[in-house]
N, C-alpha and C positions, 0 to 999 in steps of 0.2 A: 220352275222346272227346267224351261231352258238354260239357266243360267248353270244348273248343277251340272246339268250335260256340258257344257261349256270350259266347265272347269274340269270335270272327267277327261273330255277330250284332252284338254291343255296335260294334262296328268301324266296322258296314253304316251306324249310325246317327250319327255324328261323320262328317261333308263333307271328304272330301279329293282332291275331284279336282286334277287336277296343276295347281301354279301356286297352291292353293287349299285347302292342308292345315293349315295352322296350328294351327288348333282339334287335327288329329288330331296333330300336332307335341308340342304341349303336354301330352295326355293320356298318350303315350306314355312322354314322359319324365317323369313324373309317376307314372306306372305302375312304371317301372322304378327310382325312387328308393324308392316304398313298399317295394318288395320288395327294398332295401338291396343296388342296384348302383351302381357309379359310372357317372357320364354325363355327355358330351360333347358340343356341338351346334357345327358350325363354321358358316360367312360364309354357306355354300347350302344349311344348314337340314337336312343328314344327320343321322346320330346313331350316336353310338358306347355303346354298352353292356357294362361289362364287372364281373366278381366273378371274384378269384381269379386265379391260373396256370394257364391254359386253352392248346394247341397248338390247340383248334378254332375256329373264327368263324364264326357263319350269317351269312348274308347275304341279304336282300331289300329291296326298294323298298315305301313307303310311301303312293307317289301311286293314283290309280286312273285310266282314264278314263272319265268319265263320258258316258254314251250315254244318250236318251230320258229320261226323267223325274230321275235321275240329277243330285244328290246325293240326293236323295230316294230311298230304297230300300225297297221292301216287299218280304221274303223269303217262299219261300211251299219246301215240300218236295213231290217227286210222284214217285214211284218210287225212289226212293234216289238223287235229284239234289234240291240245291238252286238255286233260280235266284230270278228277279228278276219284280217286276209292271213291263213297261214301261221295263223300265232295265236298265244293265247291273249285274252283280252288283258288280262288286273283289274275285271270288275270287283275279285277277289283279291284288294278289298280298296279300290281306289275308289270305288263309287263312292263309300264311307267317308273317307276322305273330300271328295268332292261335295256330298254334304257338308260338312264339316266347315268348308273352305265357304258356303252359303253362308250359315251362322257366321263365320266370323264377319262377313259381309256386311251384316245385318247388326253386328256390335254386338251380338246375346252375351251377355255375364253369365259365362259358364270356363268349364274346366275342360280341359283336350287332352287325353294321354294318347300319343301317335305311337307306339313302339317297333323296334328294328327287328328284323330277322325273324318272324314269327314262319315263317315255311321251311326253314331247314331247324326248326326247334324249339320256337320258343326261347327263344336266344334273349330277348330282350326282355319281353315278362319277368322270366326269371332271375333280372339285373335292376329292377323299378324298385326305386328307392326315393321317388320325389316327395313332398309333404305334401300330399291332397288333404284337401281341405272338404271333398265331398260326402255326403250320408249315401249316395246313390249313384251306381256306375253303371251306364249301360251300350254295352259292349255292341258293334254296329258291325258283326261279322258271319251274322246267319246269312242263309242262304235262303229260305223260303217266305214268301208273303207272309201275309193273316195266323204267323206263329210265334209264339214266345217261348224263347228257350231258356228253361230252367237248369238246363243241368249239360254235359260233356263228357265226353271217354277219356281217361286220361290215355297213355300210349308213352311207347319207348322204339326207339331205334336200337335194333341190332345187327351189329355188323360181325366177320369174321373173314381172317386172311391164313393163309398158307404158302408155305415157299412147295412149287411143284421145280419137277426138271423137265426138259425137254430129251427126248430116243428119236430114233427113227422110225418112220413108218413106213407104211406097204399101202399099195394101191393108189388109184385117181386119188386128186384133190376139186371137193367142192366147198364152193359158197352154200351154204345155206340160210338162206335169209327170213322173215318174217317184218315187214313194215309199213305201217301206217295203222295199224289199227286203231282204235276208237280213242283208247286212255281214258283218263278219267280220276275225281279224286280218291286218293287209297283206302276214306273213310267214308266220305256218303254218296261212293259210288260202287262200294268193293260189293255190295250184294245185289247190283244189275246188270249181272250177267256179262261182265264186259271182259270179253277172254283176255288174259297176259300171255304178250306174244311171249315170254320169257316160257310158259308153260307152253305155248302152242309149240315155238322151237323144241323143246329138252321131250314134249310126248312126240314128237317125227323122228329126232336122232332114236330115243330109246325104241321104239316100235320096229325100226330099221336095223335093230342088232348093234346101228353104231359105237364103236369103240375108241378111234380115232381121234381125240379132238385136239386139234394144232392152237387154235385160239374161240373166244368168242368175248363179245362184246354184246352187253344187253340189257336194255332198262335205261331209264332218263333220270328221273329223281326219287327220291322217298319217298316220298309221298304223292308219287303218279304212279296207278295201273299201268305197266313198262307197254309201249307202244310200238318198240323197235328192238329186235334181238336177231343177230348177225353171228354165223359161227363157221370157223374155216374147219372140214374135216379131211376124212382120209379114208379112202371105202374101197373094198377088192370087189364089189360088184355096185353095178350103176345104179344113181341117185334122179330121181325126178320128183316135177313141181309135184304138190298135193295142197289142196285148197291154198289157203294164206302161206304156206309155205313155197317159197322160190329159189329154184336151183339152177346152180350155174357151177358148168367145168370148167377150173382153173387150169393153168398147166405150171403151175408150181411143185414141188415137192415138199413140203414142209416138213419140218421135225414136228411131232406129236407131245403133248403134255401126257408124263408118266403115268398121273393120276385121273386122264381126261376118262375115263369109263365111269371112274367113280363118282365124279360131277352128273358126267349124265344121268346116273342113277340117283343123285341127291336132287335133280331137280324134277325129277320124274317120284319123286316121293315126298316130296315137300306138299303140305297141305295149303296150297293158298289159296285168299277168298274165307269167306264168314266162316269161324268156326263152331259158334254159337249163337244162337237167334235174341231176342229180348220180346216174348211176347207182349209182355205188361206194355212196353214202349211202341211196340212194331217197327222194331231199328235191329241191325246188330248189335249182338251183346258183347262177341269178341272175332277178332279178325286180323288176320295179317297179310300184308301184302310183298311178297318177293320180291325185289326192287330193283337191283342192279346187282349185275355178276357180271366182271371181267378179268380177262387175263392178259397179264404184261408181257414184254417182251423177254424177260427174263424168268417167267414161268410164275411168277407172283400170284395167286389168284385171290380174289376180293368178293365179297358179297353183302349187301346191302341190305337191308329188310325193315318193315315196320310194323310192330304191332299194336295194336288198341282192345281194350276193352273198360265197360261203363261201370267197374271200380275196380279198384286198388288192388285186391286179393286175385283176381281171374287175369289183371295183367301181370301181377306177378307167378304167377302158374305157368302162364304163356310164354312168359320173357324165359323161366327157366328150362321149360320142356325145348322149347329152340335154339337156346345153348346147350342143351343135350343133343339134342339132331345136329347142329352141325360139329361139333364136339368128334361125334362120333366117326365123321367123315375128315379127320385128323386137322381141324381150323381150330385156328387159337378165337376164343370170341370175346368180345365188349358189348355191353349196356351203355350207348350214348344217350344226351336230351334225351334222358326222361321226363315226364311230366301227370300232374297229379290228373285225376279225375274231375270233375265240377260233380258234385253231388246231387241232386233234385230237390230243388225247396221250393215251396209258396210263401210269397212274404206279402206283407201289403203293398210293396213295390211292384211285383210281378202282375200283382191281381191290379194294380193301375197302368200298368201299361197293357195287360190283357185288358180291359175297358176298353185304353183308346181305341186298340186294335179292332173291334169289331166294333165301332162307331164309323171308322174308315171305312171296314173289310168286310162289314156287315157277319161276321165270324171271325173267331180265332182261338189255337189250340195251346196250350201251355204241352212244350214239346222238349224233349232231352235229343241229341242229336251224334252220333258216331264219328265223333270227328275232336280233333283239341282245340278248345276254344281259350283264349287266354284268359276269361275267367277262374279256369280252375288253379294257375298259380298266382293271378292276381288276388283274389279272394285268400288264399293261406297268407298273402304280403300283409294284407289291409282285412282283418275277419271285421272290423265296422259295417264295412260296404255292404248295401242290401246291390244283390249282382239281377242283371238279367239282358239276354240278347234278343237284336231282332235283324232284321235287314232283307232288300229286296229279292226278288228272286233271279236266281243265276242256274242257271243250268252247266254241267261238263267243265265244273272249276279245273284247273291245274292241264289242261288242254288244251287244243288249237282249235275244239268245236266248244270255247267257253262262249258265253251269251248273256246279257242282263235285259230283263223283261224292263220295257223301259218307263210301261203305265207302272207297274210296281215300283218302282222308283219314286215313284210322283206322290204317288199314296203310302209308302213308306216314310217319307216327310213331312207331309200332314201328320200321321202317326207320331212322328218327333216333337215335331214344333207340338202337339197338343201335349206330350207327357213334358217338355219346358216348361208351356201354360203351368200346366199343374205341378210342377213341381217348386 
């Protein structure tokens, strides 16, 4: 157990948010040659690891995202979690990894598929073209103890841009700000309640009559609950703080964005957060999250958004109804990284790793989860593969209050090493 921590720590310390891994690119396969495996890197920077006639393949991602101070990590332990000073951890999904980097320890004859960019898309799934040689792939990027995930939401990114102008305006000029709030991740956080300062911003300017708006700036990634949203206006009567909202008089005059009213009113009518529930599952069924909106110096405005839902048909519903909403407020839009659903199956795989699970955990649940797991376009790559995920518990992925339960961790590995055994 100490050693995986050991290696996680080592992990914390090599930069690899997505887009931005190389360094941890290199060490890994470097890692994995000292400890006399063969390895692979294809055109999008995955990696394939393998020793021996193995029927098993772990699977996880190598990227992280990086949130607040972030590559930068200082790890700190306080009650049998570890988490981050100021940053977010990459126990999402470096713990995985640091497993991983055990086994190889250990010489296990098995199969490694590490892939790239899995947080801004799925970038590197969707590029897996190695020759596995495995009947069984089990993907090491859940997030809850004593659960086995059968299934995933697929989801697509939608963005949409506009050229606005800049006029002039009338009245003070404020700051209006919104930050620090909780964040969180866009899928198996979006239904606890965790306000988007983007919404908390755009319900204070709309409430206030605001019309003005000279710029704003707001939202971190895709797939984080926006944590920070900051917007210069323009007001003929005076502005004060109200809850999470902070105000401050500039003494600028800015030019005003033509279209900035009409913003405010798209983001004061955007529906974000769960749009559908999934009782059968007790997850959401479909959801999108607002994500980033800003505007340039040249009056450019940009908008960012993600949505998911637990199949194919309800995200194509969704993808099209919010190219119609923004459509309507004159943005040109796109459908980026898409990605498929993971469908719900029981195979005799799942029902053996649900075994070991509650030999550990003394319980466990076969669970479908709101989130994209790279199951779902691994499994269209390779339809052989019997699929199924597990992994320790992490609390507030893709933020600066991420955390990995660290007894889970311990017993997520017993869990492993037994379904190796058996496999």
């Amino acid at each position: 157990m100490s050693t995986i921590i050991e290696h996680f720590k080592t992990l914390t310390q090599i930069p690899h948010c997505s887009k931005e891994a190389d360094k941890l690119l290199g060490f890994l396969v470097d890692f994995a040659k000292e400890k006399r495996y063969a390895v692979e890197v294809d055109e999008v920077k995955n990696i394939y690891i393998h020793k021996g006639s193995s029927k098993l393949c772990l699977q996880a991602h190598y990227d992280m995202v990086c949130m607040g101070k972030a590559p930068r990590i200082e790890t700190y332990i306080e009650e049998g979690w570890m988490k981050a000073k100021d940053s977010s951890l990459g126990a999402d999904n470096g713990m995985a990894i640091a497993m991983m980097m055990q086994l190889m320890e250990e010489g296990q004859e098995l199969e490694f598929l590490l892939t790239s960019d899995e947080e801004i898309g799925l970038i590197g799934a969707n590029e897996v073209a190695f020759d596995l040689k495995a009947d069984y792939m089990l993907n090491l990027d859940s997030e809850d103890e004593a659960e086995v995930y059968i299934g995933c939401a697929g989801g697509a990114d939608i963005t949409a841009f506009k050229q606005d102008s800049y006029v002039e305006g009338k009245g003070d000029c404020y700051e209006v700000a919104v930050r620090g709030l909780p964040g969180g991740h866009s899928g198996v956080d979006i239904d606890k309640g965790i306000p988007s300062a983007i919404k908390v911003l755009g319900e204070y300017l709309y409430e206030h009559n605001i019309t003005q708006l000279a710029s704003i700036y707001a939202g971190e990634r895709r797939n984080s609950i926006p944590a920070n949203a900051v917007a210069i206006v323009r007001s003929e009567s005076a502005l004060r703080n109200s809850g999470d909202v902070k105000v401050r008089k500039l003494k600028e005059a800015p030019l005003i964005l033509k279209e900035g009213q009409k913003v405010i009113e798209m983001i004061h009518r955007f529906k974000h957060g769960v749009r559908a529930q999934n009782e059968e599952l007790g997850i959401p069924d479909v959801s999108i999250n607002l994500a980033i909106i800003t505007a340039d110096e040249k009056g450019g405005l940009g908008i960012e958004s993600s949505a998911r839902a637990m199949d194919m048909e309800s995200l194509d519903v969704l993808t099209q109804k919010t190219m119609v909403f923004f459509e309507g407020y004159g943005f040109t839009v796109s459908v980026e990284d898409k990605y498929p659903a993971w469908k719900p199956e029981v195979s005799e795989f799942t029902e053996l790793v649900d075994d070991e699970m509650k030999k550990i955990f003394g319980k466990s649940k076969l669970m479908a989860i709101h989130a994209g797991l790279e199951c779902g376009v691994i499994g269209e790559k390779y339809p052989q593969l019997k699929l199924a995920s597990i992994g320790p518990t992490i609390r507030y992925p893709h933020s600066t209050r991420e955390m990995v339960k660290l007894d889970s961790v311990k017993k997520t590995f017993k869990v492993l090493q037994k379904v190796i055994d058996r496999i």
